[in-house]
C-alpha positions in Angstrom: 0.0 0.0 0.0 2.9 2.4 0.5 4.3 2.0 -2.6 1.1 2.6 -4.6 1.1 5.7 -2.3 3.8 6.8 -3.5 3.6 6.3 -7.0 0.5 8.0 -6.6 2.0 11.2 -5.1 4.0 11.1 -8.1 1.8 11.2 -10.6 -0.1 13.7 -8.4 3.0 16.3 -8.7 2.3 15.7 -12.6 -1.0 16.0 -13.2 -2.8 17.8 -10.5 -5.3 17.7 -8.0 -9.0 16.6 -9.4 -7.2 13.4 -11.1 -5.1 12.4 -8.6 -8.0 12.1 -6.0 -10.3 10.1 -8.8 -7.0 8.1 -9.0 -6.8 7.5 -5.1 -10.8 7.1 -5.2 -10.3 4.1 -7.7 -7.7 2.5 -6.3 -8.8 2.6 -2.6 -11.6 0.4 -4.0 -10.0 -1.6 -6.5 -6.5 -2.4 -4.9 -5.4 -4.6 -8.2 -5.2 -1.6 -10.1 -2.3 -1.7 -12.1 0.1 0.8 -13.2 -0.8 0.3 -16.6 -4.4 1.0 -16.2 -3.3 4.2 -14.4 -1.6 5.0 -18.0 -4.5 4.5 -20.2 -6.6 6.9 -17.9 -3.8 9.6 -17.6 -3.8 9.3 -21.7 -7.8 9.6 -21.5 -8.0 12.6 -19.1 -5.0 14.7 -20.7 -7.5 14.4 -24.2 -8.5 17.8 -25.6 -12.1 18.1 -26.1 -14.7 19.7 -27.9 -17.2 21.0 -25.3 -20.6 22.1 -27.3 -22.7 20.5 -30.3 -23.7 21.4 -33.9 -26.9 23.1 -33.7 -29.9 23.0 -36.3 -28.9 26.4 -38.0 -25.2 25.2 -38.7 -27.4 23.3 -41.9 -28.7 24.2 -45.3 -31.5 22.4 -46.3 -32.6 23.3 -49.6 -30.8 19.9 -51.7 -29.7 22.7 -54.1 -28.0 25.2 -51.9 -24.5 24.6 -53.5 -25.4 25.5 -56.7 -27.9 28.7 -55.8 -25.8 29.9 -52.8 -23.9 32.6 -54.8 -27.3 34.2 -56.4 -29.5 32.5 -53.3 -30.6 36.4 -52.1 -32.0 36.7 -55.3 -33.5 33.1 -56.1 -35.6 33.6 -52.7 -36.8 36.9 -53.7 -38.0 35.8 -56.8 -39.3 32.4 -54.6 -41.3 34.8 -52.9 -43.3 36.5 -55.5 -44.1 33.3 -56.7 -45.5 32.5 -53.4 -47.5 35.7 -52.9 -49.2 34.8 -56.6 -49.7 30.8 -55.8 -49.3 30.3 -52.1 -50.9 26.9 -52.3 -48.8 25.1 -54.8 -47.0 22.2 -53.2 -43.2 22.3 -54.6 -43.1 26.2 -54.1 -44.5 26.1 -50.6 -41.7 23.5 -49.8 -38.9 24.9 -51.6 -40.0 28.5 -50.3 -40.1 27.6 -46.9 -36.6 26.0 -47.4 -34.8 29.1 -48.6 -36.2 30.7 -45.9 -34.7 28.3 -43.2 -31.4 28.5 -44.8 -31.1 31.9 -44.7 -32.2 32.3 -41.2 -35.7 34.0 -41.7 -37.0 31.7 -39.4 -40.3 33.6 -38.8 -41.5 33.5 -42.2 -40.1 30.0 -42.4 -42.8 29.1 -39.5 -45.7 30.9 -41.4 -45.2 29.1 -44.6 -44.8 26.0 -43.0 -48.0 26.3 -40.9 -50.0 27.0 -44.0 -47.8 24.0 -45.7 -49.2 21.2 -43.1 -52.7 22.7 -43.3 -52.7 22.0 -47.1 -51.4 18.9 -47.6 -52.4 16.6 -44.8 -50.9 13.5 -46.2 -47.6 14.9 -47.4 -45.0 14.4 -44.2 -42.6 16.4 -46.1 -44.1 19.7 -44.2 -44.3 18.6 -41.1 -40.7 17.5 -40.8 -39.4 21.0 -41.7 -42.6 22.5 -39.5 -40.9 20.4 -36.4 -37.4 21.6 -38.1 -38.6 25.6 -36.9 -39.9 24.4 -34.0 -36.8 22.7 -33.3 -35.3 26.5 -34.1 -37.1 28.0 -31.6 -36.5 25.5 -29.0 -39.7 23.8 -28.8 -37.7 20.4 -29.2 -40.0 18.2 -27.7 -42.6 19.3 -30.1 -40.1 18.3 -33.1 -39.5 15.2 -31.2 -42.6 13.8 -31.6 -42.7 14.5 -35.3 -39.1 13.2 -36.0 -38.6 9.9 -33.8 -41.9 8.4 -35.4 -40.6 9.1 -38.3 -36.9 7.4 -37.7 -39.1 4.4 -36.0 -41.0 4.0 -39.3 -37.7 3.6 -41.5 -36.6 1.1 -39.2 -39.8 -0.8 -38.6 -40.0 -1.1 -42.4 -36.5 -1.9 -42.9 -33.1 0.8 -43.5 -32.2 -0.7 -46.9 -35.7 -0.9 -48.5 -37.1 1.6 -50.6 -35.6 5.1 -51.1 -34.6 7.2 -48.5 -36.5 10.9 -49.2 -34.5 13.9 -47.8 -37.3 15.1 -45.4 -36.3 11.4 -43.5 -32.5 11.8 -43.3 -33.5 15.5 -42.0 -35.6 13.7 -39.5 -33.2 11.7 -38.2 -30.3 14.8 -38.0 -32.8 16.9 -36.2 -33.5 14.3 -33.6 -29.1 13.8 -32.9 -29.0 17.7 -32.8 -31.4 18.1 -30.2 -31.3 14.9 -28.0 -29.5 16.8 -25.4 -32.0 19.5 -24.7 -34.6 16.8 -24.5 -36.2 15.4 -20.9 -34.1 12.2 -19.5 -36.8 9.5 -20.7 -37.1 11.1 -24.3 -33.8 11.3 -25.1 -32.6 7.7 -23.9 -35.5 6.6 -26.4 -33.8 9.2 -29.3 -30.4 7.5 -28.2 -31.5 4.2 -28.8 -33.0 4.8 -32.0 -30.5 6.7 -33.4 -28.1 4.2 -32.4 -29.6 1.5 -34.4 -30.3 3.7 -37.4 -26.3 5.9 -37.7 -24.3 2.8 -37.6 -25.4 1.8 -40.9 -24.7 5.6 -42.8 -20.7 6.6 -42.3 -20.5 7.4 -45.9 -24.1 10.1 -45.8 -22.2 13.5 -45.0 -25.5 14.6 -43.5 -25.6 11.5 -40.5 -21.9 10.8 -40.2 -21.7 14.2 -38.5 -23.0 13.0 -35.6 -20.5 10.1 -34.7 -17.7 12.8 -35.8 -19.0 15.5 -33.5 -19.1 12.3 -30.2 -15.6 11.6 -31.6 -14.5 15.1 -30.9 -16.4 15.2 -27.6 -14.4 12.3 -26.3 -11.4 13.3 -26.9 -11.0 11.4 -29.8 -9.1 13.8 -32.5 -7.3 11.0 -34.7 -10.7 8.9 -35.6 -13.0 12.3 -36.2 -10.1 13.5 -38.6 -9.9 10.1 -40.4 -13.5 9.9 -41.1 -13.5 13.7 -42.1 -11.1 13.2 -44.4 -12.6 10.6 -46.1 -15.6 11.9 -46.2 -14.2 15.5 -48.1 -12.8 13.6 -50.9 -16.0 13.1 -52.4 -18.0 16.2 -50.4 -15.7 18.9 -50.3 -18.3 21.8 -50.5 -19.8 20.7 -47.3 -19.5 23.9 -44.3 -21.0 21.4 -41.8 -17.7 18.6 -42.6 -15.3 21.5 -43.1 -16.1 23.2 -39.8 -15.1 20.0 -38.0 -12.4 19.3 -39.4 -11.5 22.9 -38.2 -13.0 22.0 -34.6 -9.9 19.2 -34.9 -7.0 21.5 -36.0 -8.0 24.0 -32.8 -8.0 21.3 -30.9 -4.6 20.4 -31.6 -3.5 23.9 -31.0 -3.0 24.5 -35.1 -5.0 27.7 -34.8 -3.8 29.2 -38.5 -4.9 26.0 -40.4 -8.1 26.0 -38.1 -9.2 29.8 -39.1 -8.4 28.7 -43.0 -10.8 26.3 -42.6 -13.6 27.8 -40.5 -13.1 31.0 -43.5 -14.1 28.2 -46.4 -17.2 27.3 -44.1 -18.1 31.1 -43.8 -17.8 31.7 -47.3 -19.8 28.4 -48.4 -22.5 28.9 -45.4 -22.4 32.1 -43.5 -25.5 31.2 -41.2 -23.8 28.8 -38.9 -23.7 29.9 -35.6 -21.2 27.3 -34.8 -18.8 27.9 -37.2 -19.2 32.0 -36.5 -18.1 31.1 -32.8 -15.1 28.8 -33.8 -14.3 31.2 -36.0 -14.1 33.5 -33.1 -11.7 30.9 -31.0 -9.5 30.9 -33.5 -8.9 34.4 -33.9 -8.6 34.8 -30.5 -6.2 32.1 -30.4 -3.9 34.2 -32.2 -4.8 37.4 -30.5 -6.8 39.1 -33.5 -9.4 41.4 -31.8 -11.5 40.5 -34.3 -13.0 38.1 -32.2 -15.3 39.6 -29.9 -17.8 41.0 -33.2 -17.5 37.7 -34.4 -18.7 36.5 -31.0 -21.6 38.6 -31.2 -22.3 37.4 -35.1 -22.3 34.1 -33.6 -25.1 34.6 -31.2 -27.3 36.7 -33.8 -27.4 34.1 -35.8 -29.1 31.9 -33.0 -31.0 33.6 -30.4 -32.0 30.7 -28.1 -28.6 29.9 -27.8 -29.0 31.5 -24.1 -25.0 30.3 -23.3 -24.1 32.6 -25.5 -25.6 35.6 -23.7 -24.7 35.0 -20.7 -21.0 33.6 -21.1 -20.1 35.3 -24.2 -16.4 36.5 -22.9 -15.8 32.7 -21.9 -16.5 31.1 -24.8 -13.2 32.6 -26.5 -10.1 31.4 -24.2 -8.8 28.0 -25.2 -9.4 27.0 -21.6 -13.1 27.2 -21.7 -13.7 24.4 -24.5 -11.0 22.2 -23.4 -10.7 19.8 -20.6 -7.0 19.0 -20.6 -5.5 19.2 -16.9 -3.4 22.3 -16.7 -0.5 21.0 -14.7 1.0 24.7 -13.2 -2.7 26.3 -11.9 -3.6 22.7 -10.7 -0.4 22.4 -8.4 -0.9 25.2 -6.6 -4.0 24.1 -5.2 -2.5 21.0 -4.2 -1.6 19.6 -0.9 0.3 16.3 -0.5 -1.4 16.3 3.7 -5.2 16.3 2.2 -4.0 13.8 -1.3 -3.0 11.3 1.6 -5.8 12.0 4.5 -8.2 11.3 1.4 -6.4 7.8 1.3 -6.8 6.7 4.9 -10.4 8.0 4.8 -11.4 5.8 2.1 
């Protein structure tokens, strides 16, 4: 016991306080722990992470947005006359209300939507993009139950039979971006859908987001960037991709190549509120004052995102979206006395 005392002291003078006690913690109730375990977890907690999610509006969802996006201003105005004349024409109402999402004129978006259900009852087409603004304005349960019966559906009738239709892989995106603001019980059932259903789609750049953003949540830089890489070769328009593969070069503290990148999602997409606030870490990252207006871009672009209102000025240091144990602030707090009283307590 002494000498896993003192190896343990050791590796507190290292790596700091918080760890060494969950260290002690373990090993006071598993006294087989071996050294080598002790090295896996050390690799584990010293992993940068990425501490927030994709939200909806970091997505375009008009399937021709690539190809309008330089004249899209104008294609939606001329959407919208269109609209005014013939309001209840299916494929207008739908591609309308799509443009309108894209550019962020949510509110108009929810009015053309609402008409949109009203019309055409057994189209599910408006519905999904009706729970999409819902999802928007943070009525996420209300999306939920339009999206998972939808995702339950495609599995109940089989993943690989018939076509998929781009309202369904919309479906099941919106249900991965918002499982995390959903009650407990809901979003174990979104979990356990969605984990059934992503496995089999690595290669849609639309779902493999989701086990890529995870990736980077867990520390896991090297598989994200694999998977990212593979996945440009074929889609390399797409902001969504291009901002994490960003995400992963600020991780890694490569803050030049991770503004380069975060600029070619701007210029593709310039709605995403995510990319607008990595965009900001970067910049700060290499001390261009810049950062604070694109900080408040960032949140413009996404009202409900209320953590961005309230903790604007810590979203920006490198220390407040990465959890990698700071070994200088976290030995001053330290005490060897309390690191070995904890010990004989337990």
């Amino acid at each position: 016991m002494l000498k896993t005392i003192i190896v343990l002291i050791v590796l507190t003078l290292s790596l700091g306080a918080s760890y060494a006690r969950d260290v002690l913690e373990e090993t006071s109730k598993k006294p087989e722990i071996t050294i080598e375990k002790i090295k896996e977890n050390i690799v584990l907690k010293d992993s940068l992470k990425w501490t927030e999610s994709l939200r909806l509006k970091d997505f375009y969802l008009h399937p021709s947005y690539l190809e309008l996006k330089e004249n899209l201003t104008k294609y939606k105005e001329d959407l919208e006359k269109k609209y005014k004349d013939t309001p209840s024409v299916y494929s207008l109402s739908l591609e309308y209300g799509l443009t309108l999402i894209d550019t962020g004129e949510i509110e108009k978006a929810e009015i053309v939507f609402n008409k949109a259900v009203k019309d055409f009852t057994n189209n599910p087409a408006p519905k999904i993009y009706k729970a999409w603004v819902d999802a928007c304005n943070g009525k996420y349960v209300l999306a939920k139950d339009i999206w998972l019966p939808t995702a339950k559906e495609k599995l109940e009738f089989g993943l690989f039979n018939g076509m998929w239709m781009p309202y369904q892989v919309d479906a099941i995106l919106g249900l991965g971006l918002i499982k995390n603001n959903l009650p407990e019980k809901d979003k174990k059932e979104v979990e356990d859908v969605l984990n059934e259903i992503i496995q089999h789609f690595s290669n849609n750049p639309k779902l493999a987001v989701l086990p890529i953003s995870s990736d980077l949540q867990s520390g896991k830089l090297e598989d994200a960037k694999g998977k990212l890489d593979e996945l440009l070769v074929t889609n390399s328009e797409n902001s969504v991709l291009i901002t994490l593969l960003g995400i992963t070069e600020l991780l890694k503290e490569h803050n030049s190549e991770a503004l380069n990148l975060f600029d070619k999602s701007k210029n593709i997409y310039p709605y995403s509120p995510s990319n607008n606030l990595m965009r900001a870490r970067a910049l700060f990252a290499l001390k261009n004052k810049d950062s604070d207006s694109v900080v408040e871009e960032a949140i413009k672009l996404d009202p409900v995102w209320k953590i961005a209102n309230l903790k604007k000025k810590k979203l920006l240091p490198f220390k407040s979206y990465t959890e990698n144990v700071k070994i200088k602030e976290e030995i001053k707090e330290l005490k060897t006395e309390d690191l070995l009283k904890d010990n004989k307590t337990n």
